[in-house]
N, C-alpha and C positions, 0 to 999 in steps of 0.2 A: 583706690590707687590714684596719684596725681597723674596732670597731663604728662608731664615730663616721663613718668617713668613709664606708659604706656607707649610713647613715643619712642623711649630707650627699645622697649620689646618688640615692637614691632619692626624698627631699624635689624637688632639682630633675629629675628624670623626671615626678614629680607636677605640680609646676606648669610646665613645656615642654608634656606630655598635656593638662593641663586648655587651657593658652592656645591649643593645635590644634584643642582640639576644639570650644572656645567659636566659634571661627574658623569650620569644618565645619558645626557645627550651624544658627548662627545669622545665616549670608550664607547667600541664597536662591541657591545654584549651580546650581538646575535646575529647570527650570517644572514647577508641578504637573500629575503624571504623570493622563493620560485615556485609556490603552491597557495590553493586557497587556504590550504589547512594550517601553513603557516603565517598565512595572514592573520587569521583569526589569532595563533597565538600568539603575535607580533601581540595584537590588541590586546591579550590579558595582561603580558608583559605589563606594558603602556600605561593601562588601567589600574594597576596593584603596583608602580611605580610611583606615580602621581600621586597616589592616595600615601604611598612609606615618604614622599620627598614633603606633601604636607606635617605629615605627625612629624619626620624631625624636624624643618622647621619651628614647629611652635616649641616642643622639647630642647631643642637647641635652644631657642631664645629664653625660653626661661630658667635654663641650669646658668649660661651667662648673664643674664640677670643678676640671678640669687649671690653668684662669685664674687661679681663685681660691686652691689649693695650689701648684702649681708656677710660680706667677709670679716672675721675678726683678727684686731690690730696682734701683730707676731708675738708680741708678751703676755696677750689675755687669754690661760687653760682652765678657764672657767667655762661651770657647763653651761649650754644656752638654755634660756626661760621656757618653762614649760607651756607648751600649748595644746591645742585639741582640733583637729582637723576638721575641715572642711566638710560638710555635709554635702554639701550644694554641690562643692567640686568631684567629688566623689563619685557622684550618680553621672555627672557627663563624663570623666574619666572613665567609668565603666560602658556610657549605655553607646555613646558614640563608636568607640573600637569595635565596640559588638556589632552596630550596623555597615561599620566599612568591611566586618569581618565576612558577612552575612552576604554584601554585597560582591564580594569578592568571590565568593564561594558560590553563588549562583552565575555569576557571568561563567565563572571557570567548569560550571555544570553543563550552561548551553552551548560553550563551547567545545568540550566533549564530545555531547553527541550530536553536533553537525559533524562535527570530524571523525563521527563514526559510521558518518550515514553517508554509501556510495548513491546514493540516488536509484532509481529503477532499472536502467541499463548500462552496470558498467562494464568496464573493459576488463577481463577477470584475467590474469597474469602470476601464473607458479611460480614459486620461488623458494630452491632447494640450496642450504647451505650444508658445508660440507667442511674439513680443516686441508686446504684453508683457502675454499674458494667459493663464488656465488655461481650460479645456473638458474635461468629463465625460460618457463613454459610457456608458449602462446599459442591459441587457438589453430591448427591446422587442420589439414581436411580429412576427414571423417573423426577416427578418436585417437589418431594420432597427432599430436602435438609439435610442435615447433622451438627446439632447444637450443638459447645459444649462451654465450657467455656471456652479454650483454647484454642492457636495461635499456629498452628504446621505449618510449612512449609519446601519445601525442597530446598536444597542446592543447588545454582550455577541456580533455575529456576525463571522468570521474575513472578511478582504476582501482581495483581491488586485489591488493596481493593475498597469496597466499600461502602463506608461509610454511615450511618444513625443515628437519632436520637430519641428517645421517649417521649424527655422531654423538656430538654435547652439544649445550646451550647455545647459540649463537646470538646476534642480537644485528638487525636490518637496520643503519639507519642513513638517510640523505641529508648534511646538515641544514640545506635549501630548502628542504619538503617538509621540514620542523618533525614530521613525524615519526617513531621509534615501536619498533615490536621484536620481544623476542623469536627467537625458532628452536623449537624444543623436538625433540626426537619423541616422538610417540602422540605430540599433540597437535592439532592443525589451529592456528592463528592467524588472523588476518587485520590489515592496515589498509587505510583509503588512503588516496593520492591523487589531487586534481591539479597538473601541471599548470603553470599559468605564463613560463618564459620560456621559449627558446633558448637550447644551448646545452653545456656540457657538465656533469657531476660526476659524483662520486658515489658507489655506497660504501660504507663504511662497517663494519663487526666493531661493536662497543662491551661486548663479552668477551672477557677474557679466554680463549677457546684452545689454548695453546703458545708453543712455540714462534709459530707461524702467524700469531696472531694479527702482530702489526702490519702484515702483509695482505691481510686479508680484504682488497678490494675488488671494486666490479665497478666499471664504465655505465656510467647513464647520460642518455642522451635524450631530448626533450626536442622534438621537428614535430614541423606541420604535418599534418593527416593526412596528403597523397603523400610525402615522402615516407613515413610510416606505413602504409601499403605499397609504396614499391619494396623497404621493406623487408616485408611479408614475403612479397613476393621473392624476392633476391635467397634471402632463408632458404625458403622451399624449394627454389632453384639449382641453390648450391648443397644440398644435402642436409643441411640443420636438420629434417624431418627423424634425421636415421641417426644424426649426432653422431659420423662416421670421417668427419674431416679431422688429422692429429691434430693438427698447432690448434683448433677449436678444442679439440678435448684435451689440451695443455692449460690453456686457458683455464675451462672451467672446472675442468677438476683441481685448480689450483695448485699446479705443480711448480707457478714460478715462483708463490709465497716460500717455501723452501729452498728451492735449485734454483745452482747457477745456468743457465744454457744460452749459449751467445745464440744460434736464430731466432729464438723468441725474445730476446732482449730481457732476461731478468739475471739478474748478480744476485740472488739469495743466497746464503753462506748456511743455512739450519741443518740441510742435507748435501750431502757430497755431489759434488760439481757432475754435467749429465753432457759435457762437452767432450769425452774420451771414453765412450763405452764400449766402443770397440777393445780397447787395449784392458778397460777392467774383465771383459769376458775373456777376453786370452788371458791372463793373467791367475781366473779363476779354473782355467780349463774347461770352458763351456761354451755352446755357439751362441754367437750372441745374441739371436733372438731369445731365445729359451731364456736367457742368462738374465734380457733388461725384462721379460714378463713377468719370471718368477719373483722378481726384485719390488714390482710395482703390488703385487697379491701377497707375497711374504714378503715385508722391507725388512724383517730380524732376522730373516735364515744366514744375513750374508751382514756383516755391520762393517762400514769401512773406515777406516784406519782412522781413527782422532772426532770419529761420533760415537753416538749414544742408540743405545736398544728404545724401544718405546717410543719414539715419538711419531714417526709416520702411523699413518692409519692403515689399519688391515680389512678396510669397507669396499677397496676397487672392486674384488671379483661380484661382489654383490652390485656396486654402483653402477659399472661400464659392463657392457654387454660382451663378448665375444668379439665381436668386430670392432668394438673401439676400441676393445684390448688392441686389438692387432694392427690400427690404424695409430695407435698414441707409440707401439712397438715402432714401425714402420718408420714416423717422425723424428722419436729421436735416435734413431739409430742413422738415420739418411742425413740429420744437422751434426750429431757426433762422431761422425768420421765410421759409421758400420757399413 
């Protein structure tokens, strides 16, 4: 091959590289990273990018190459001369892709199982989903546990979820913390998470789990380690232990993915509004405790005017205990005008 025309190639590999990487660098393809474990997979990212913005470069220059040299004049449908391929080229075409491939495949191995491995003493953290809300278990004193609606952890410490289900498939994930797990009903699954910023997220359900789906969130919060023990302490203090406060167990049994109720501040439209249950239990001829319990353990016995049978869950009397029964009663009947 003359100078010129390797000059020509390398010119267009230069500019195919540059327009990939302007491409790569400067579309946001990944939320900014708030975990180790998403660091690491910043890196493979990174790693299996560079190595796809290489191969099209050279591919790129050489299809413009070929366009621009061997193109034939607009009158000539004659076939082109037969030839016989490359031996030489051949073997690097095959043996190189094979060891980027190879390469790729073991980074993305060891970066697996670091991100599977909490270290010796992590911070071990329940996590019950349910349609269509999250619940967090944390270690309290003796074997009772500490439950709230929210995801608080502390910074720079290895954390081990561990996941559950009540219903169907759900699916845990933080787009910050890079990492993803389902939660299956009958199976126990678990995810590592080692915080590494200060500050406020999201979790997210990425299983489609219903109606309610898109609704499906839960507050994470990422503080330093005495405010994560006070807390602890504050939880414990205020009842978390007993999971006996309403607007908490609104919260977490994710009543606002559904319903509207103006004191807890959710507009969900899936289920019939929870602002006038007074007037729906006169209406039914019943008093109104009886009327919003049986509503929350049977939602089919009673279906109101312009929804649908099926879609609430019939897992409370199993989920919530008796007292929360009567504490979630209590809440919204005292914000609903009862």
């Amino acid at each position: 091959m003359r100078r010129g025309s390797i000059v020509r190639l390398i010119v267009y590999g230069v500019l195919a590289g540059t327009a990939a990487s302007l491409v790569a660098v400067f579309v946001p393809w990944l939320p900014d990273s708030a975990s180790e474990e998403m660091d690491r997979i910043v890196f493979t990212f990174w790693f299996t990018t560079v190595i796809c913005i290489g191969i099209f470069a050279i591919v790129a220059a050489v299809i413009m190459y070929c366009v621009l040299k061997f193109r034939a004049p607009e009158d000539d449908d004659a076939d082109g001369p037969p030839i016989h391929g490359h031996t030489g080229l051949e073997i690097v075409w095959t043996a190189v892709p094979a060891v980027l491939v190879t390469a790729i495949s073991v980074v993305s191995a060891v970066v697996l199982a670091k991100n599977d491995d909490a270290g010796d003493n992590p911070l071990r953290i329940g996590v019950t989903a349910q349609q269509f809300a999250w619940s967090f278990e944390y270690p309290g004193e003796g074997d009772q546990p500490l439950t709230t609606g929210r995801l608080v952890l502390p910074v720079d410490q290895a954390v081990k979820l561990t996941l559950h289900a009540n219903d169907v498939i759900h699916s845990f994930w933080v787009p910050e913390f890079g990492q993803k797990s389902d939660a299956v009903p009958g199976i126990e699954t678990t995810l590592v998470i080692t915080p590494t910023k200060v500050g406020s997220y999201s979790v997210v359900c990425t299983e489609l789990c219903g109606l309610g789906h898109a609704a499906m969130r839960a507050a994470v919060e990422v503080v330093e380690r005495p405010e994560y023990e006070r807390f602890l302490e504050e939880a414990a203090a205020g009842g978390a232990t007993q999971g006996t406060d309403g607007e908490e167990i609104f919260t977490s049994a994710g009543c606002g993915g559904c319903h509207a109720f103006e004191p807890a501040g959710t507009d969900a439209q899936v289920g019939p509004s929870l602002d006038d249950l007074a007037a729906s239990a006169e209406a039914a001829g019943e008093e109104p405790a009886e009327f919003v319990r049986q509503s929350i353990i049977d939602p089919d016995a009673r279906i109101a005017e312009g929804f649908q049978a099926g879609v609430m869950p019939k897992t409370y009397d199993r989920t919530l205990t008796d007292e929360q029964l009567d504490a979630l009663v209590q809440y919204l009947l005292e914000g609903g005008g009862g």
